[in-house]
N, C-alpha and C positions, 0 to 999 in steps of 0.2 A: 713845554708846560711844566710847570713848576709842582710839585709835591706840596702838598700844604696838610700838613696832621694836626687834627683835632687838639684844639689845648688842652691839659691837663689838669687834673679840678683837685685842691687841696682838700683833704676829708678834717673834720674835726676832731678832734681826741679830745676821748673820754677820760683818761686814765688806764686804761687797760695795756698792762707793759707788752702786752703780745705784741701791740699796734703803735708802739713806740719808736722802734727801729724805723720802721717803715712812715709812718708819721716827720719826723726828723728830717729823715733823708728826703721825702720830699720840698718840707720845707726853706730845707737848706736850698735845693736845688732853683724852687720856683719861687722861696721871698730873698730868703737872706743874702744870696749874692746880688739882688736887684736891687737894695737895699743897702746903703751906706752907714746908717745912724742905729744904734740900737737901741733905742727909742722909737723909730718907725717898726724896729721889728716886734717890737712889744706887742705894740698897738695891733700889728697883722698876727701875732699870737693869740693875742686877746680874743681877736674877732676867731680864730680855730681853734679855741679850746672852748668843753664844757662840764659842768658839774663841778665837782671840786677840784678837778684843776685849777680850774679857770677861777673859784674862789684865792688859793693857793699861788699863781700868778696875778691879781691885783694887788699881792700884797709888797711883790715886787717892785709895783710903780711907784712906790714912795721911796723907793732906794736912789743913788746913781745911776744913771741910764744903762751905764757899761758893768755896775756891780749887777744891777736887778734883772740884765741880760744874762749875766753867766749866772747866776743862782739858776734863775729858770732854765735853762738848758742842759743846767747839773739832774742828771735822773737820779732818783732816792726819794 
């Protein structure tokens, strides 16, 4: 019989850098290697970020997919 564990649920971030580290690494883990384009990763950012984040990353989507990727992901 096979092990089968519970999938793991991405939280959204607020902005609070405490929950940054741990935010991130999840994301890396359970989008952004699943995910080829960073333009799809935007998109799945988009939908786990809120408040002014998530203000703050739309403004990203008007850039290059691959520039508006690495800004977002630069913490500051």
């Amino acid at each position: 019989m096979a092990l089968t564990l519970p999938q793991p649920s991405l939280q959204v971030f607020n902005g609070n850098p405490i929950n940054y580290l741990d935010f991130i690494r999840a994301f890396e883990h359970q989008v952004e290697r699943k995910l080829p384009t960073s333009s799809a990763r935007l998109y799945y950012l988009g939908q786990h970020t809120t408040g002014p984040v998530k203000e703050l990353m739309k403004s990203c989507l008007s850039m290059h997919e691959d520039e508006g990727y690495q800004e977002v992901r630069t913490p500051g």
